[in-house]
Biopython code that builds the backbone (N, CA, C, O; Angstrom):
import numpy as np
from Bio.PDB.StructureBuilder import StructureBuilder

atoms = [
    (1, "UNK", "N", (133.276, 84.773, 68.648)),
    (1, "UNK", "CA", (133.324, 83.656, 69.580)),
    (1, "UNK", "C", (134.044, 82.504, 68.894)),
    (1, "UNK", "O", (133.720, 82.153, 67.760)),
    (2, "UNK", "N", (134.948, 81.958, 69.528)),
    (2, "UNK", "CA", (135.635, 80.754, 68.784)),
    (2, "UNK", "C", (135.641, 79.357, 70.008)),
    (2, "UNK", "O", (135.443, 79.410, 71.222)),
    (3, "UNK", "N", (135.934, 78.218, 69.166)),
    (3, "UNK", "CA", (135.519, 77.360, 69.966)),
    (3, "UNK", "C", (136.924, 76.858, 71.201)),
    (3, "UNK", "O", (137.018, 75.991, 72.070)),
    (4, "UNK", "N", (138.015, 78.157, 70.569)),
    (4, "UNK", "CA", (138.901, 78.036, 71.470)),
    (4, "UNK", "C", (139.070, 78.611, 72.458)),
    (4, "UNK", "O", (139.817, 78.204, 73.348)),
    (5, "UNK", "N", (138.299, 79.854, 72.510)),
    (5, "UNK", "CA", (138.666, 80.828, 73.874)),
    (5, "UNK", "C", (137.473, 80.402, 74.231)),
    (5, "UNK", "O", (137.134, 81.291, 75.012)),
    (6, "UNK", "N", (136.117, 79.221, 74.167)),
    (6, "UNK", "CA", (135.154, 79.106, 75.192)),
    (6, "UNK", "C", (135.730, 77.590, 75.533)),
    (6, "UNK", "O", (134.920, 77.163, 76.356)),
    (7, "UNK", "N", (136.710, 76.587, 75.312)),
    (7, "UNK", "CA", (137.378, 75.825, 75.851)),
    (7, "UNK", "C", (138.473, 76.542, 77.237)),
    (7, "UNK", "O", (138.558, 76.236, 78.426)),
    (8, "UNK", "N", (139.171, 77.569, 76.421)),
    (8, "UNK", "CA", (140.157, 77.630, 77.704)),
    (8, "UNK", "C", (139.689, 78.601, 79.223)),
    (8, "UNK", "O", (140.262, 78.627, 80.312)),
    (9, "UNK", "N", (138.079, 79.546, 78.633)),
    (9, "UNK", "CA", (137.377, 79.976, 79.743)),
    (9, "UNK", "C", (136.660, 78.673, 80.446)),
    (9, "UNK", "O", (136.175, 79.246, 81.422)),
    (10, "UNK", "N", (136.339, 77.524, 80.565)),
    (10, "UNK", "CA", (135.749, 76.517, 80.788)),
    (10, "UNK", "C", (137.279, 75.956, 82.050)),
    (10, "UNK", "O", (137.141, 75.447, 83.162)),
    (11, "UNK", "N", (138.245, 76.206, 81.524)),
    (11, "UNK", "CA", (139.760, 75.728, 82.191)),
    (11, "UNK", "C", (140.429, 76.687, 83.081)),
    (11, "UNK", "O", (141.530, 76.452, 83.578)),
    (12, "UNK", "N", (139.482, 78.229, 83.370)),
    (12, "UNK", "CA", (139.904, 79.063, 84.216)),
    (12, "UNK", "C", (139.855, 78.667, 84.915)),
    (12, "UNK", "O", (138.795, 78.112, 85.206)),
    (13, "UNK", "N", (141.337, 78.600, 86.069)),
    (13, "UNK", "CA", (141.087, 78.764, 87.368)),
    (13, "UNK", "C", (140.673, 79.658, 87.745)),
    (13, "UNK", "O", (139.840, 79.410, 88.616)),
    (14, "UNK", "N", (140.809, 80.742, 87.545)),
    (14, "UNK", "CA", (140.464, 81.708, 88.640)),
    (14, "UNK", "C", (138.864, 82.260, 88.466)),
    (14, "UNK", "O", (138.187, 82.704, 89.393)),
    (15, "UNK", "N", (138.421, 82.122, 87.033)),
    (15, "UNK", "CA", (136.869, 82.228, 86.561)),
    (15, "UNK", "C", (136.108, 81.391, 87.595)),
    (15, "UNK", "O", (135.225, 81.822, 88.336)),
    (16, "UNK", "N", (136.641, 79.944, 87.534)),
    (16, "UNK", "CA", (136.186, 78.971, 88.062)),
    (16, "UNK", "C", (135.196, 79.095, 89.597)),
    (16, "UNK", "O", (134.001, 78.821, 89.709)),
    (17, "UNK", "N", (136.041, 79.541, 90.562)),
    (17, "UNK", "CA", (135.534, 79.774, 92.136)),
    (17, "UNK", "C", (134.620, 81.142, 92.457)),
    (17, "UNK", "O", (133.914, 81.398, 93.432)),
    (18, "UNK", "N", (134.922, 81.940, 91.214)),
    (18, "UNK", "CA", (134.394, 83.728, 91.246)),
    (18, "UNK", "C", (132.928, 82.848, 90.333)),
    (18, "UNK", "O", (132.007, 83.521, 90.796)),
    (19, "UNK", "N", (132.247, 81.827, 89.391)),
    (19, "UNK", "CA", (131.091, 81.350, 89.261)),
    (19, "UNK", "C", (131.089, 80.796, 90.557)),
    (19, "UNK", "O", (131.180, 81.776, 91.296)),
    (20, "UNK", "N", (131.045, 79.923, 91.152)),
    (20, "UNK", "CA", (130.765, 79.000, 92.412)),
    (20, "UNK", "C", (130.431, 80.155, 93.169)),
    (20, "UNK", "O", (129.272, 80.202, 93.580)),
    (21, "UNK", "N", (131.192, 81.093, 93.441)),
    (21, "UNK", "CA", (130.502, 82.282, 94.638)),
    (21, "UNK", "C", (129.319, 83.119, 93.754)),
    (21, "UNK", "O", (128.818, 84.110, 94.285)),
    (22, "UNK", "N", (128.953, 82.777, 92.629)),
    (22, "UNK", "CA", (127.634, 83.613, 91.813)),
    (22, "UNK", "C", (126.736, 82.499, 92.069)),
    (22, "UNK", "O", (125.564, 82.823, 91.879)),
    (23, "UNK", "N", (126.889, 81.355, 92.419)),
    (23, "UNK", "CA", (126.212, 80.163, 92.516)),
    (23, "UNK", "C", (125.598, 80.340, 94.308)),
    (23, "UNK", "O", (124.421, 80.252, 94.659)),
    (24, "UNK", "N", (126.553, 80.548, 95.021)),
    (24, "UNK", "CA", (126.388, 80.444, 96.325)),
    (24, "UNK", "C", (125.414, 81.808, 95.956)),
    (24, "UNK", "O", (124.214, 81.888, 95.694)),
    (25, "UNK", "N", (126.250, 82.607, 96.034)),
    (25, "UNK", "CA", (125.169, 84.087, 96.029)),
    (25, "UNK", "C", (123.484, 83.949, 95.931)),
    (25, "UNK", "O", (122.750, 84.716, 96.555)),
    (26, "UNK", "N", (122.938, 82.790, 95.002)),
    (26, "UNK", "CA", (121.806, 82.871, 94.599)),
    (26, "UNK", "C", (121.501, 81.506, 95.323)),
    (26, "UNK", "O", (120.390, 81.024, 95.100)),
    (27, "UNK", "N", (122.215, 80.934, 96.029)),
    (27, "UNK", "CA", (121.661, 80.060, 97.366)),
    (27, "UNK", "C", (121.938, 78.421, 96.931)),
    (27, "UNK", "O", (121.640, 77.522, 97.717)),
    (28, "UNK", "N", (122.366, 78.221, 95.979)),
    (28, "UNK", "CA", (123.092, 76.856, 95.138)),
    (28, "UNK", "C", (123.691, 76.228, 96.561)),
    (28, "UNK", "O", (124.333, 76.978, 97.297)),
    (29, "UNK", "N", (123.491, 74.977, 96.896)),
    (29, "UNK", "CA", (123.977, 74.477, 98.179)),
    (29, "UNK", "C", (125.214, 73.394, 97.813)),
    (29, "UNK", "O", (125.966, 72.814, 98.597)),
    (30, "UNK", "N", (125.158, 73.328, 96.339)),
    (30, "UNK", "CA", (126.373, 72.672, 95.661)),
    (30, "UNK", "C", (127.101, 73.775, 94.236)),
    (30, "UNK", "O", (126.914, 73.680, 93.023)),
    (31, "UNK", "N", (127.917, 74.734, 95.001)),
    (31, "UNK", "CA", (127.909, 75.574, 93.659)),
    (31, "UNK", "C", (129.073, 74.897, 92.941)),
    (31, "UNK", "O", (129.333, 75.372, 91.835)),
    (32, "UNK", "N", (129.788, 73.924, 93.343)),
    (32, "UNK", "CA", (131.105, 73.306, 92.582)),
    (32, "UNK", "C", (130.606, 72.359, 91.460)),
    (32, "UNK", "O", (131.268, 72.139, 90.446)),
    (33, "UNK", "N", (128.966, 71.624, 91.801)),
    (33, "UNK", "CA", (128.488, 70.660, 90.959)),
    (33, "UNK", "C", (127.496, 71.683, 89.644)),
    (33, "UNK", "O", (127.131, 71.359, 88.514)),
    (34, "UNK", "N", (127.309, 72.992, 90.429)),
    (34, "UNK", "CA", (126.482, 73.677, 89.279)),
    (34, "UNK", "C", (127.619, 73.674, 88.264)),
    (34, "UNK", "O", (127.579, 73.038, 87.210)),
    (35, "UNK", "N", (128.867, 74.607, 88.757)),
    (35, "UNK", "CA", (130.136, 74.993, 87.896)),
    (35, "UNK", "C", (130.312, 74.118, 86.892)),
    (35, "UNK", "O", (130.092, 74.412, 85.717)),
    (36, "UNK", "N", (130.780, 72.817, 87.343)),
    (36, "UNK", "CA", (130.735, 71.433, 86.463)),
    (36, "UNK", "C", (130.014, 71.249, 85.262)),
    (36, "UNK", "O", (130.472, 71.192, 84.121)),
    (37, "UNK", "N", (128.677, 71.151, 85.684)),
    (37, "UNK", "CA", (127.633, 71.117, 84.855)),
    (37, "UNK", "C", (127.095, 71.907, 83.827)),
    (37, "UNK", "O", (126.271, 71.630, 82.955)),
    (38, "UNK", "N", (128.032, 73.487, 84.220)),
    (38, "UNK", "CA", (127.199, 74.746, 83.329)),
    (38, "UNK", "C", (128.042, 75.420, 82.836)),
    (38, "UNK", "O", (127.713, 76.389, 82.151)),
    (39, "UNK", "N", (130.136, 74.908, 83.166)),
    (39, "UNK", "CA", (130.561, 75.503, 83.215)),
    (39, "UNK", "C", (130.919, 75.790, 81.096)),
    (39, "UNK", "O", (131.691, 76.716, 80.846)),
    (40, "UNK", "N", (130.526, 75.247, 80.254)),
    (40, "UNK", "CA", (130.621, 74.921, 79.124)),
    (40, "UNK", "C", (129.608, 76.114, 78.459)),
    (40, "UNK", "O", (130.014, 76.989, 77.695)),
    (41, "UNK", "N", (128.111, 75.951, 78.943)),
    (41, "UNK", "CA", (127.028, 76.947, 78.739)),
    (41, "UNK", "C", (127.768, 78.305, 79.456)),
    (41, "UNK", "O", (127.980, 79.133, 78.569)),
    (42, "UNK", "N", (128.172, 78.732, 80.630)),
    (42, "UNK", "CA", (128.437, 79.698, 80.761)),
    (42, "UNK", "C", (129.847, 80.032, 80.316)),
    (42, "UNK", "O", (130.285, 81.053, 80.847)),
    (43, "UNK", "N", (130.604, 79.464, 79.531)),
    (43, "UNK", "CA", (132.292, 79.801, 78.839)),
    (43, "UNK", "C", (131.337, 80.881, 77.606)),
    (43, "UNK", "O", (131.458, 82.061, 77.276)),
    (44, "UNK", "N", (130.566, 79.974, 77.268)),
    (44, "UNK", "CA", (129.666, 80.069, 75.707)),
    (44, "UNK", "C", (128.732, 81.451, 75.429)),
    (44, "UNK", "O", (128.278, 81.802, 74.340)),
    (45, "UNK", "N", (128.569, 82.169, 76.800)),
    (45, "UNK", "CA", (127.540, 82.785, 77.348)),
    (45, "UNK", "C", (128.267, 84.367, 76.431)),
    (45, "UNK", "O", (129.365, 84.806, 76.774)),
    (46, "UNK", "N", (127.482, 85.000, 75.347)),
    (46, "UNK", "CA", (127.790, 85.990, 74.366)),
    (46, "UNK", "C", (128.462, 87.079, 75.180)),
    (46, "UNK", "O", (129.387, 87.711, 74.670)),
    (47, "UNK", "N", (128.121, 87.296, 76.215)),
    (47, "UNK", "CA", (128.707, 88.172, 77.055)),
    (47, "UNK", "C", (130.008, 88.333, 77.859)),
    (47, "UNK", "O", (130.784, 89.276, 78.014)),
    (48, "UNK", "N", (129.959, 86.934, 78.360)),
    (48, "UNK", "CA", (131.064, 86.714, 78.861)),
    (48, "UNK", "C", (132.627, 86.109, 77.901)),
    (48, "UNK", "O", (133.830, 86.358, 77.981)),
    (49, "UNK", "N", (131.687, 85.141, 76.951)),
    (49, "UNK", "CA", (132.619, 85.195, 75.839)),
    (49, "UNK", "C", (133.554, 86.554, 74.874)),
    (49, "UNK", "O", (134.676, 86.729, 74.399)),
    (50, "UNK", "N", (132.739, 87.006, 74.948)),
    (50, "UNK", "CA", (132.813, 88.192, 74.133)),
    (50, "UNK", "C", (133.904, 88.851, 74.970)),
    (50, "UNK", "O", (134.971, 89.098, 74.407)),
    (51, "UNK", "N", (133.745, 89.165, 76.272)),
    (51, "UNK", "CA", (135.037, 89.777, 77.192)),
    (51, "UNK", "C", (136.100, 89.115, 77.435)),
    (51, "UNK", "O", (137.247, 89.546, 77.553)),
    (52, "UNK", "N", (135.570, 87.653, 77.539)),
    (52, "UNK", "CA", (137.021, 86.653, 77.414)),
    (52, "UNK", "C", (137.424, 87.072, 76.172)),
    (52, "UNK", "O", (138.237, 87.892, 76.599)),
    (53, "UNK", "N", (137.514, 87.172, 75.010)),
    (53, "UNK", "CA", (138.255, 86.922, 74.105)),
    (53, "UNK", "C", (138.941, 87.988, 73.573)),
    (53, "UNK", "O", (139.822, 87.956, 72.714)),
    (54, "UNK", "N", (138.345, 89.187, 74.301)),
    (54, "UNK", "CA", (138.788, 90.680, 73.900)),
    (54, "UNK", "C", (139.714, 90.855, 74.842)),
    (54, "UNK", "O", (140.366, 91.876, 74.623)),
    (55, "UNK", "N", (140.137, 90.106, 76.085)),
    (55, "UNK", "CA", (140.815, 90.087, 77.474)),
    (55, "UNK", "C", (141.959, 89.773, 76.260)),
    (55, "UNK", "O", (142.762, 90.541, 75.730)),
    (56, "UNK", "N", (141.688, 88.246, 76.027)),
    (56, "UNK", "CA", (142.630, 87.479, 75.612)),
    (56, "UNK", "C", (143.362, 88.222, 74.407)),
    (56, "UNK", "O", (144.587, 88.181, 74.285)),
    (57, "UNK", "N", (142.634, 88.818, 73.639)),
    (57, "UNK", "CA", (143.447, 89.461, 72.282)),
    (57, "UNK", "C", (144.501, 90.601, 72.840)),
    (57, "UNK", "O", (145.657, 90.686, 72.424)),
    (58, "UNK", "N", (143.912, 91.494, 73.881)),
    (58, "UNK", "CA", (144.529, 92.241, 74.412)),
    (58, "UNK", "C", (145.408, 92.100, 75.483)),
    (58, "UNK", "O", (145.698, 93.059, 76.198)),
    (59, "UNK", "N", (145.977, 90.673, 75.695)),
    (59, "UNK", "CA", (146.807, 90.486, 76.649)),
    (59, "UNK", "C", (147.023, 89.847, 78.068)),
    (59, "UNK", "O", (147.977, 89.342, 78.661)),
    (60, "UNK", "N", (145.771, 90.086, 78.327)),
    (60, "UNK", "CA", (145.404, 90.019, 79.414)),
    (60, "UNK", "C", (145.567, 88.523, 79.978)),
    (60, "UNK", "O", (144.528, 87.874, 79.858)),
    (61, "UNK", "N", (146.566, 87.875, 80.528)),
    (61, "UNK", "CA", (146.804, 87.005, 80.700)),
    (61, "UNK", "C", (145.919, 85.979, 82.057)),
    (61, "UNK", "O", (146.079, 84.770, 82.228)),
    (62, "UNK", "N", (145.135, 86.767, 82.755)),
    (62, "UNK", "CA", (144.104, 86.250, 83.538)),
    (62, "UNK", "C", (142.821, 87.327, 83.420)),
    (62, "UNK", "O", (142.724, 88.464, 83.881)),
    (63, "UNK", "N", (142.105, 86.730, 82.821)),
    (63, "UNK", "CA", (140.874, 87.553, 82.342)),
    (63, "UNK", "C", (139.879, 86.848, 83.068)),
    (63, "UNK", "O", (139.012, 87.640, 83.436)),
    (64, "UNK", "N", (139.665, 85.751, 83.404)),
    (64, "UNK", "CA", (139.191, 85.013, 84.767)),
    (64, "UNK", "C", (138.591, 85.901, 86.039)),
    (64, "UNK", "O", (137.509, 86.125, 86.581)),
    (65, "UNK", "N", (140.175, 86.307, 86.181)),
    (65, "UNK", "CA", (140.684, 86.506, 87.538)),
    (65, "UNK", "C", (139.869, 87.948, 87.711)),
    (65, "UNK", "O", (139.140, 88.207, 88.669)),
    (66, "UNK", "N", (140.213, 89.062, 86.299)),
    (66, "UNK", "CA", (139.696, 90.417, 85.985)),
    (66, "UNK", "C", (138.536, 90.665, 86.359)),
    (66, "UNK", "O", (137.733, 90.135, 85.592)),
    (67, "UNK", "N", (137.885, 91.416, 87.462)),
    (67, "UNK", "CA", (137.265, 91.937, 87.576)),
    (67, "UNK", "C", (136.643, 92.842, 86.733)),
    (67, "UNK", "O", (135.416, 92.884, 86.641)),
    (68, "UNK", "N", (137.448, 93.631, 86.057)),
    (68, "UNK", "CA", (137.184, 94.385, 85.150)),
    (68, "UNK", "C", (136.488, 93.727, 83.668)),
    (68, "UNK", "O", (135.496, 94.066, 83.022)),
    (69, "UNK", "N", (137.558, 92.578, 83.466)),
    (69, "UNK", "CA", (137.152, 92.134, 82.546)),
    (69, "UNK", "C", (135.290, 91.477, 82.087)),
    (69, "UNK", "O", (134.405, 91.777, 81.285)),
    (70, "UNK", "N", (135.557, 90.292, 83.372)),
    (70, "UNK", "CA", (134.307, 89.678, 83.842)),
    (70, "UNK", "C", (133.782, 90.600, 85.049)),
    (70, "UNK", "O", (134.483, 90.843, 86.030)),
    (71, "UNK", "N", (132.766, 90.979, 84.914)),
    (71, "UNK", "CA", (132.081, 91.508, 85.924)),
    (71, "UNK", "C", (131.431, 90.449, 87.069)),
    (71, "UNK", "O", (131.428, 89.251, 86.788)),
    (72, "UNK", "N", (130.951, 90.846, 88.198)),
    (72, "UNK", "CA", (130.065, 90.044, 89.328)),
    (72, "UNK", "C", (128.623, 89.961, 88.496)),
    (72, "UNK", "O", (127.884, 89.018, 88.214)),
    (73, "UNK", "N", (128.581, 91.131, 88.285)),
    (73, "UNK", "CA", (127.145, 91.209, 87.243)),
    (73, "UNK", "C", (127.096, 90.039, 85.724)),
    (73, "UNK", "O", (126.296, 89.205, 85.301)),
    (74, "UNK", "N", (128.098, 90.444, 85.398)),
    (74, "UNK", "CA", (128.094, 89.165, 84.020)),
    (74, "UNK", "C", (127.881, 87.783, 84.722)),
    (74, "UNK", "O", (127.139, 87.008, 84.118)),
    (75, "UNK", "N", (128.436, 87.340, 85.945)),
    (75, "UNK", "CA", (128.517, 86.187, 86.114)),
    (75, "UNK", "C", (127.445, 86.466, 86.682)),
    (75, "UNK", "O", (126.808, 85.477, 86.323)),
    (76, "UNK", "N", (126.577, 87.183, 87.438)),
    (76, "UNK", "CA", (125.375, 87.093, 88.204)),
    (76, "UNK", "C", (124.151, 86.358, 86.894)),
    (76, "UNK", "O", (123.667, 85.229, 86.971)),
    (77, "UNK", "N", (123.910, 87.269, 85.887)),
    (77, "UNK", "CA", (123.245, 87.286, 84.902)),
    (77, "UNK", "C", (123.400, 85.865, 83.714)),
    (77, "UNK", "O", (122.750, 85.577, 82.710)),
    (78, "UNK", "N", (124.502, 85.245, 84.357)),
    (78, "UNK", "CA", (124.859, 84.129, 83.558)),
    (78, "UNK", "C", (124.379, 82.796, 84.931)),
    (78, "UNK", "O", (123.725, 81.891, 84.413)),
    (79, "UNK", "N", (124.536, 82.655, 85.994)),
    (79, "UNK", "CA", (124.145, 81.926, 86.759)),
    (79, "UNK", "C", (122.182, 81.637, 86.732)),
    (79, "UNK", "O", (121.557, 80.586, 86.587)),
    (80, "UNK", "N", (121.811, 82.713, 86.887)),
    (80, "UNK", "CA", (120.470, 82.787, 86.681)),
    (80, "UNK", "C", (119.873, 82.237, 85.716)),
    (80, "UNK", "O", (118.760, 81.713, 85.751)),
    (81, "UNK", "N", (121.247, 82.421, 83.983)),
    (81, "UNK", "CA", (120.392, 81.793, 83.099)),
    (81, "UNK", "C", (120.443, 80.443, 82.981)),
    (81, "UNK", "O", (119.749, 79.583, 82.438)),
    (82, "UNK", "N", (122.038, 80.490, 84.015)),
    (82, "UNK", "CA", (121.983, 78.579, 83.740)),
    (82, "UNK", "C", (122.007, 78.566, 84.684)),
    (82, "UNK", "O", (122.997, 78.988, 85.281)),
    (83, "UNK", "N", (120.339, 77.802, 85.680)),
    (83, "UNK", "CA", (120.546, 78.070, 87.343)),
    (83, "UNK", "C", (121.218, 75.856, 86.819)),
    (83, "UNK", "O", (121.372, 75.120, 85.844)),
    (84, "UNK", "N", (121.385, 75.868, 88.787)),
    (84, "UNK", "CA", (122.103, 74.606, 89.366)),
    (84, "UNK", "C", (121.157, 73.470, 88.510)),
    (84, "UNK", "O", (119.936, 73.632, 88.513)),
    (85, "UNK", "N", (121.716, 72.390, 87.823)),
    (85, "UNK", "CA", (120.929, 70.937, 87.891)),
    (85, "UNK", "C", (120.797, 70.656, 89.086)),
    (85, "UNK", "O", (121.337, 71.107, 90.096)),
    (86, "UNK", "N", (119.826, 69.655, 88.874)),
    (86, "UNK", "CA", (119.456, 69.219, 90.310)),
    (86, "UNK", "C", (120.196, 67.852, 89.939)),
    (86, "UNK", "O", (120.518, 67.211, 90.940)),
    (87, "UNK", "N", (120.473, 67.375, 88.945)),
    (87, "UNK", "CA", (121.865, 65.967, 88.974)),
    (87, "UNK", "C", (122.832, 66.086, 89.291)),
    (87, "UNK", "O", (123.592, 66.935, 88.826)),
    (88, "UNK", "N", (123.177, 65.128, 90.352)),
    (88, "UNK", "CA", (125.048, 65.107, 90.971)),
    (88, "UNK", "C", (125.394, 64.848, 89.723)),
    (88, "UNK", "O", (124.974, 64.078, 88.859)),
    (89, "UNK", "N", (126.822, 66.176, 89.834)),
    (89, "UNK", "CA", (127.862, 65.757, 88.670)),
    (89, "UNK", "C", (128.702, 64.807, 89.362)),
    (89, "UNK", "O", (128.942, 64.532, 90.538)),
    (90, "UNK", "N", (129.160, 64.295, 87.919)),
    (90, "UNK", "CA", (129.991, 62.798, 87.605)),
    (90, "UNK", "C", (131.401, 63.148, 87.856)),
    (90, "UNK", "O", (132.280, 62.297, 87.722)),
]
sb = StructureBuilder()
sb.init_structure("model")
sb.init_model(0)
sb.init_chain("A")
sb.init_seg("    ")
for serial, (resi, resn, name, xyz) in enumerate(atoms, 1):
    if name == "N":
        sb.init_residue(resn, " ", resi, " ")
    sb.init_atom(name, np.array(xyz, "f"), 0.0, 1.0, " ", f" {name:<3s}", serial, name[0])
structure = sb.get_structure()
């Protein structure tokens, strides 16, 4: 895990909206303010890190986007652990 590939997973677009729909999924009525708020804890998340960075070594120029890469399940299992604040993000 380096503190660079959990900065530029934090800057996925396409990671970005595929959490917000793991957010909605589990009934989040603001999943753009969870994203915000968790999106740092879940870049960080051993699992998902771990596939980001093996995406990234291997090429994979949207590992975000990868299904394969990131699973629905990884992000399911990562939403749960960091459910929504209840503080509006800034």
């Amino acid at each position: 895990m380096s503190f660079a590939t959990i900065a530029q997973c934090t800057n996925d677009q396409a990671l970005a909206p595929r959490v917000m729909g793991g957010y909605a999924a589990e009934g989040v009525a603001t999943p753009e303010q969870a994203w915000i708020l968790n999106r740092w804890l879940i870049a960080a998340d051993p699992s998902i890190n771990a596939a980001y960075a093996s995406a990234i070594a291997g090429g994979n120029e949207n590992p975000g986007g990868d299904e394969a890469v990131i699973t629905d399940q990884m992000i399911t299992a990562a939403v749960q652990a960091f459910p929504a604040p209840t503080e509006p993000a800034t």
